[in-house]
N, C-alpha and C positions, 0 to 999 in steps of 0.2 A: 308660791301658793297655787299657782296654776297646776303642775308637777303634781303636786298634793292631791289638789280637785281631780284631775284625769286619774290618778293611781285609785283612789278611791269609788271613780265613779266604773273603773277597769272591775276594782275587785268584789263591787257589789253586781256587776253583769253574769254571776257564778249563778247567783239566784234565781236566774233565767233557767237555769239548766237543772234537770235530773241528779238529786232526786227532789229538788224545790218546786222545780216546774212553774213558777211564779213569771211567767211570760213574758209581760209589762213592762217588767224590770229592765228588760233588755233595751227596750224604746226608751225608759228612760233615763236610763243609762248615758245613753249613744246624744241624746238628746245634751247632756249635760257636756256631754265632750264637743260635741257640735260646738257648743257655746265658747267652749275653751279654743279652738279651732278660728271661728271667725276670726277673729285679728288678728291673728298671731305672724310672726314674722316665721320665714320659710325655718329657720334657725328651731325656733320656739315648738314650730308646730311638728316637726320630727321626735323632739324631747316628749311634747305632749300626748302623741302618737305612741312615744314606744313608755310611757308612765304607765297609759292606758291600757296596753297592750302585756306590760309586766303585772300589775295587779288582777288582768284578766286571766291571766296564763300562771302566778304562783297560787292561784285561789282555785281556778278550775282544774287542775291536773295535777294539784300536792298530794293524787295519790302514788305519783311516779317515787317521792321519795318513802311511801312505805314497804312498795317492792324494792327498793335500794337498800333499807337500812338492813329491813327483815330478813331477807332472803338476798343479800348481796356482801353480806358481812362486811358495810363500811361502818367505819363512825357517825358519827349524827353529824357531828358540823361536815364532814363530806359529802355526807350523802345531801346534805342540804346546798351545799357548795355545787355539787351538779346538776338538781331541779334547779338552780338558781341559774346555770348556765343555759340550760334548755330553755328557759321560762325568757331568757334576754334573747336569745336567738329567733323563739318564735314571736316577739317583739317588736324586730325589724319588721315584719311585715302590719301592723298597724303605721308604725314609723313612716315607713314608706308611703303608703298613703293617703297618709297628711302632709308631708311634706309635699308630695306630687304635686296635691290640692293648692296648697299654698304658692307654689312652682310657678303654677297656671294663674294665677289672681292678678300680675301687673297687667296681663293680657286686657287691653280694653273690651275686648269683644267679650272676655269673662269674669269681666271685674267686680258686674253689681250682684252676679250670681253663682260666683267658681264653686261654691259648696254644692252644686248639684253635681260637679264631676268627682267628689266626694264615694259615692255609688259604684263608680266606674271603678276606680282606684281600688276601691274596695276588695271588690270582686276579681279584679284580677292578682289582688296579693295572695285572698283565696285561694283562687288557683295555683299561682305558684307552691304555696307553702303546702299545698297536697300534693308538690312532686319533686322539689329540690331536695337535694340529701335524702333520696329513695322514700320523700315525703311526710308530716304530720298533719293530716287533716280534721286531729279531733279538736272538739268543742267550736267548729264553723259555727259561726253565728246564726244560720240557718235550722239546725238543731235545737237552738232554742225554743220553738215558734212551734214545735214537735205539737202543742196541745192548743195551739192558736187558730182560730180562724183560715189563719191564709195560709196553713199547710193546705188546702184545697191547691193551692197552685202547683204544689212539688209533682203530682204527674203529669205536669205540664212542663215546667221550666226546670224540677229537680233543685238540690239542695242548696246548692253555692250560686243560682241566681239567686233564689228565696230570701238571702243575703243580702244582694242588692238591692232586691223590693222593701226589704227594713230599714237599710240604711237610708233610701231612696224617700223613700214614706217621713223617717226623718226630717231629713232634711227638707222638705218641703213644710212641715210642722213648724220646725223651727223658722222658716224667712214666713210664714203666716205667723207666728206670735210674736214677730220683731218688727212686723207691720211692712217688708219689704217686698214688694210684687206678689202681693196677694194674690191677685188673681190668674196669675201664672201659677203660681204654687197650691192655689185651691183646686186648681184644675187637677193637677198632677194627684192630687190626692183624692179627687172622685173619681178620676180615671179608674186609680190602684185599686178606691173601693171597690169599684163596679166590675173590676175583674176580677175582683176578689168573690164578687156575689155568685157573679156569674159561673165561674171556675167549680162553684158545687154541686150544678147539674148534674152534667156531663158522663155518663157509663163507661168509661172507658174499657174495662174487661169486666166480663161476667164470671160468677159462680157455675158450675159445676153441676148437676140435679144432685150426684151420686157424693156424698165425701167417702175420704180412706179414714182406717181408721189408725192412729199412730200413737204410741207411747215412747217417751224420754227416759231415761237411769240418769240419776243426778247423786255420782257417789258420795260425793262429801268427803272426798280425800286430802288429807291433810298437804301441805305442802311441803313439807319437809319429811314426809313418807312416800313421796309418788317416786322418787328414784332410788326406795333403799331396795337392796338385792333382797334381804332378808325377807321383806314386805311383798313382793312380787305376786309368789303364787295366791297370798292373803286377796290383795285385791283385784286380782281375776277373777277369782273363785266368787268375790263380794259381786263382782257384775253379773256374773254367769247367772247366781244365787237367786238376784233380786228381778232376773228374767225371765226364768224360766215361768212363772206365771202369764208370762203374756203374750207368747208368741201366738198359743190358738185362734186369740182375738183381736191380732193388731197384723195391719199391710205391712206398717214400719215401724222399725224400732231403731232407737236413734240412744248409742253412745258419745259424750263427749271427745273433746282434743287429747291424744294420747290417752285414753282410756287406758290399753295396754300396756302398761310400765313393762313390752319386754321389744327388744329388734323381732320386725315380722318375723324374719325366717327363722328366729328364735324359739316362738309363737307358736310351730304350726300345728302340733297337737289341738291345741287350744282351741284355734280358728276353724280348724277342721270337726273339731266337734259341733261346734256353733253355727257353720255353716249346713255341717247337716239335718241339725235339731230347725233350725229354719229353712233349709229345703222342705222339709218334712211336713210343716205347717204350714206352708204357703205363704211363708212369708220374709221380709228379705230386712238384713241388720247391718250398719252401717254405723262404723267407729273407726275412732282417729286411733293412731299407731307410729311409731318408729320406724320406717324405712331403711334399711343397708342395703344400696347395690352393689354386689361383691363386682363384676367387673369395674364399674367408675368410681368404685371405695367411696360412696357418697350415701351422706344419711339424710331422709328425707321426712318434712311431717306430713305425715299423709294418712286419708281415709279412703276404707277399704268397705267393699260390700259385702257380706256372706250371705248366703242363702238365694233364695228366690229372685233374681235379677230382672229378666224378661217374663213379661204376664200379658193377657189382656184387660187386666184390673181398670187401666187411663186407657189405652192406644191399644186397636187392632194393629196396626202397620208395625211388621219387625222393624228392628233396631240394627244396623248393621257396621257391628262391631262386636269382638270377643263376649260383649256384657248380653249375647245371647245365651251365653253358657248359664246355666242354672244353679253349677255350686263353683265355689270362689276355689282358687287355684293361686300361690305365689305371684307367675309371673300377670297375671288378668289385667288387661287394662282398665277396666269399670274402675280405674281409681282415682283419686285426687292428690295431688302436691302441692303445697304448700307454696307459693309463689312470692308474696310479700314478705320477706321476712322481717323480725322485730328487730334491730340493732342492739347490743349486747347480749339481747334475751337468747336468738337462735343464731345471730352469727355477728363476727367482736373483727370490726376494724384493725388491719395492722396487728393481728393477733398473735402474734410471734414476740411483740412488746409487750399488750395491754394484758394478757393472760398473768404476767409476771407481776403486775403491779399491784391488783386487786384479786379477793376474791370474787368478785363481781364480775369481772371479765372472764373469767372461768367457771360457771355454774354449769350444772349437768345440760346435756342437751343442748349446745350453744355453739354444734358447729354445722349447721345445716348447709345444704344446697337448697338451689331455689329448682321449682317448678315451673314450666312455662309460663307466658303469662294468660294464653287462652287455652284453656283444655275440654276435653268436649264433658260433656252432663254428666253426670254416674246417672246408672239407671237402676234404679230399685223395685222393683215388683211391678215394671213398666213404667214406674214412674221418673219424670226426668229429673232430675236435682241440679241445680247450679250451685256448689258446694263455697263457702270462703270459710278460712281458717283464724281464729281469733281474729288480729288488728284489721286482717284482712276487709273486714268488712267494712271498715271508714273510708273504704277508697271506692267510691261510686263509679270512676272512671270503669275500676278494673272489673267491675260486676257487669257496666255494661257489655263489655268484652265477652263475656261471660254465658248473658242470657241473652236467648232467640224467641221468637215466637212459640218453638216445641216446647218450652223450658214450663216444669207445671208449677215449680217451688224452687223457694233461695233455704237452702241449711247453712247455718254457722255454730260452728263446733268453738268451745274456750275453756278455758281454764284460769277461769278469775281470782283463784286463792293469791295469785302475786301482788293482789291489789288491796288482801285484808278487807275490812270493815269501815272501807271509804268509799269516795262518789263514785272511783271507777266502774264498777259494774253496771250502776243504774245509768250512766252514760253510756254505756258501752249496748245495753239493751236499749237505749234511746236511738242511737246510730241504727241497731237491726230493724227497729223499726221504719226508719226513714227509708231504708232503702226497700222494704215491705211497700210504702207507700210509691217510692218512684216508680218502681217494675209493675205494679199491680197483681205483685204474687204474694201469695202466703208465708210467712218466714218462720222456719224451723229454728230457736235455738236451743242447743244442748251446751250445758256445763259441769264441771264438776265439782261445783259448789255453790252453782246460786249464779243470777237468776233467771234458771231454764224456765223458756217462756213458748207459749204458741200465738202466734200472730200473725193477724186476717192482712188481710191485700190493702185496709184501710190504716193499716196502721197501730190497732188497736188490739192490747192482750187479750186475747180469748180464755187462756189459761196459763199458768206458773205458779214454780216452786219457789219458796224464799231463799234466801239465801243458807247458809251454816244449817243446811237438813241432808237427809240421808232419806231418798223419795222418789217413787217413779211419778210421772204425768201421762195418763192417759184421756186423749180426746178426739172428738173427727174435726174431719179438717177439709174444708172444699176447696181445691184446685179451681183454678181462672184460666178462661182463656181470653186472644184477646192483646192488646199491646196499649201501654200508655206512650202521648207523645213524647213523651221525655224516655222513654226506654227505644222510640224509633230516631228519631233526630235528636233528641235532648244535649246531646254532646259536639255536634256539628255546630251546633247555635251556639256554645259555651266557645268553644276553639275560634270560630267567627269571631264572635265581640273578643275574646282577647287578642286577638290578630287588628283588628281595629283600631282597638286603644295603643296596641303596640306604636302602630304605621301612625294614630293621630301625636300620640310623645313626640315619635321623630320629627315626624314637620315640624310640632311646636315649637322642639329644641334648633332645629334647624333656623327658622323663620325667627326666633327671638335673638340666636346670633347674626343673623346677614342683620336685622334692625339695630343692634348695637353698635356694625359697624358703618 
């Protein structure tokens, strides 16, 4: 029954998340598993852990099996056979955590209250699972809270503590309503309030006097038409079409991921026209593309800038770097690579087997290289861009890498149609928002089918398009200057406490065998 209770209280924690937004949920969710947790043998609480953890993960992310079935050409019980394998993998680490919890409980020093190390455990499986197996760090518990109160703390502490202030908050809830050290545990939870209250003063970056003014293309392209040959010149021409309106009036104009169904240097008519039609207006366009490097025979996803590069629009101070040149050029560096890439989606493990097996391991576009993992800004019309590329942006680590004090905005380019008419997308705008909120920048996204959004430094949509439209978005948009704590040390403090907890495991594991013998 226990098993039961955790799986259920796992799969009802969905409703925390986008597009429910029902927040609550999540606390009391977590709270119900707590309960399951208190006694459990080290045995019990791992099973409980990973019930919890599989109901959380086949309910939050069933939209992986809709890009599988759809657009991977497997059968249904397969393609469920492999969400089902994901779904137990990312598992382990709730697992882990409880068990740890449990590990620590003979300790007398933490007997009457091991569930506060509960927190700790937590957050560091966090951590891991956003970076073992080139990492999954969607649907962090932290994302939840996306519309809560105590997102005030994320430009502070950022996403994956946030995590532990819920679990934390928890757990103290729960040893006050079980009547245990009350006033230890009461404390702990006016403290959390009061930095909770506290934590929405604070200005950390300001607004801009002046905004730019920026339009989106959100083509609406089908997914099973984005790599036919046939279709090519149709949907350029659809993008060129639906811009040409706007360049007179817009800084920037933002295509989504692979807009250009062609290899750049395939392209250059194309680009070459685009670039000069926004030289000419003063103003500078940026869209995602197919990459061939003929010498490293390496295909790349990457965005490219056309037009207007270097302005006084943000910044008198030149730029010094090629992205002074004014019109786009093949080899330019003003561009972005693709760095993260998605497993099967852009590049297929062992792929000399897996290609043979399925169609799924061989879908078009699936055999990329990666890009570095810090690359400098793209600069568009002076302004500095700190670029991620679909998944790319669930990884907060890698944005910090990313963005500097210069840095005026974060753009994320995607292509959601893989995900159909499930939770993925409005999860996936939930993540660009968070990391909106950690940096204290404004966050650009483009898509090509929903839901290109414009979003303020608070987090909050300014403007979007819904999904399955065919739409541009035109809006202003004020740059920030300025740094949150968490985009200056945020990450130093994260690395700290997991190194901690690391070094406190060992002792404990050490200290609990020389006591045995």
């Amino acid at each position: 029954m226990s098993l039961f209770i955790s799986f259920i209280a796992g799969l009802l924690t969905v409703l925390a998340y986008a597009p429910y937004s029902i927040w609550p949920v999540a606390w009391l969710c977590l709270l119900v598993f707590i309960q399951q947790l208190n006694n459990a043998t080290t045995k019990q609480a791992w099973w409980r852990g990973f019930s919890f953890g599989l109901g959380w993960f086949s309910a939050g992310i069933s939209w992986v099996h809709v890009s599988i079935e759809q657009f991977g050409g497997m059968p249904l019980i397969a393609s469920l056979t492999l969400m089902l394998l994901l779904c137990a993998y990312l598992s382990l680490f709730p697992a882990l955590a409880a068990w740890l919890t449990q590990r620590i409980k003979p300790l007398r020093i933490f007997a009457n209250y091991h569930l506060l190390l509960l927190p700790l455990f937590w957050f560091a499986s966090e951590f891991l699972r956003a970076r073992l197996l080139t990492g999954f760090p969607w649907l962090s518990l932290g994302y939840s809270q996306i519309d809560s109160p105590f997102v005030a703390l994320v430009p502070i502490v950022g996403e994956t503590l946030l995590s532990l202030f819920v679990v934390l908050a928890c757990v103290a809830i729960y040893y006050v309503l079980i009547n245990q050290r009350r006033l230890i545990n009461a404390t702990i939870l006016g403290a959390l309030a009061l930095l909770t209250i506290i934590s929405q003063f604070p200005v950390w970056v300001e607004q801009t006097q002046q905004p730019i003014s920026v339009a989106m293309v959100q083509g609406n392209i089908e997914q099973s038409l984005r790599w036919d040959k046939d279709r090519e010149d149709i949907i350029i021409k659809q993008y060129i079409e639906d811009t040409q309106s706007l360049y007179q009036d817009h800084d920037l104009i933002i295509w989504p991921e692979a807009a250009i169904p062609r290899l750049e240097p395939l392209a250059q008519p194309y680009l070459q026209r685009v670039d000069s039609k926004a030289s000419d207006t003063n103003t500078a366009l940026i869209t995602g593309i197919i990459n061939y490097e003929v010498n490293s025979r390496s295909f790349f996803n990457t965005l490219i800038v056309l037009g207007q590069a270097q302005s006084s629009l943000v910044h008198d101070d030149p730029i010094s770097t090629d992205a002074n040149q004014s019109n786009y050029y093949a080899s330019n560096r003003n561009r972005y690579n693709k760095h993260h890439l998605l497993p099967i989606g852009e590049f297929v493990p062992f792929e000399s087997i897996m290609r043979k097996i399925a169609p799924l391991f061989d879908l078009p576009m699936s055999s990329f290289s990666r890009g570095d993992y810090v690359q400098t800004n793209l600069v568009a019309n002076g302004i500095r861009i700190a670029p991620l590329i679909c998944f790319e942006v669930a990884f907060s680590q890698q944005t910090a890498a990313n963005v500097s004090n210069t840095t005026d905005l974060l753009l994320t380019v995607s292509n959601d149609a893989w995900f159909g008419d499930s939770h993925g997308p409005h999860q996936h705008l939930d993540i660009a928002r968070m990391r909106a909120i950690e940096f204290g920048r404004p966050m650009l996204r483009s898509t090509n089918n929903g839901i290109t959004a414009v979003i303020d430094h608070h987090g909050d949509i300014v403007e979007s398009i819904p999904q399955f439209e065919q739409a541009t978005l035109s809006t202003k948009v004020h740059l920030t200057t300025g740094e949150t704590p968490f985009s200056q040390w945020g990450y130093l403090i994260e690395r700290i406490l997991v190194s901690l907890i690391f070094v406190f495991l060992i002792i404990t594991f050490i200290y609990t065998k020389l006591r045995r013998k």
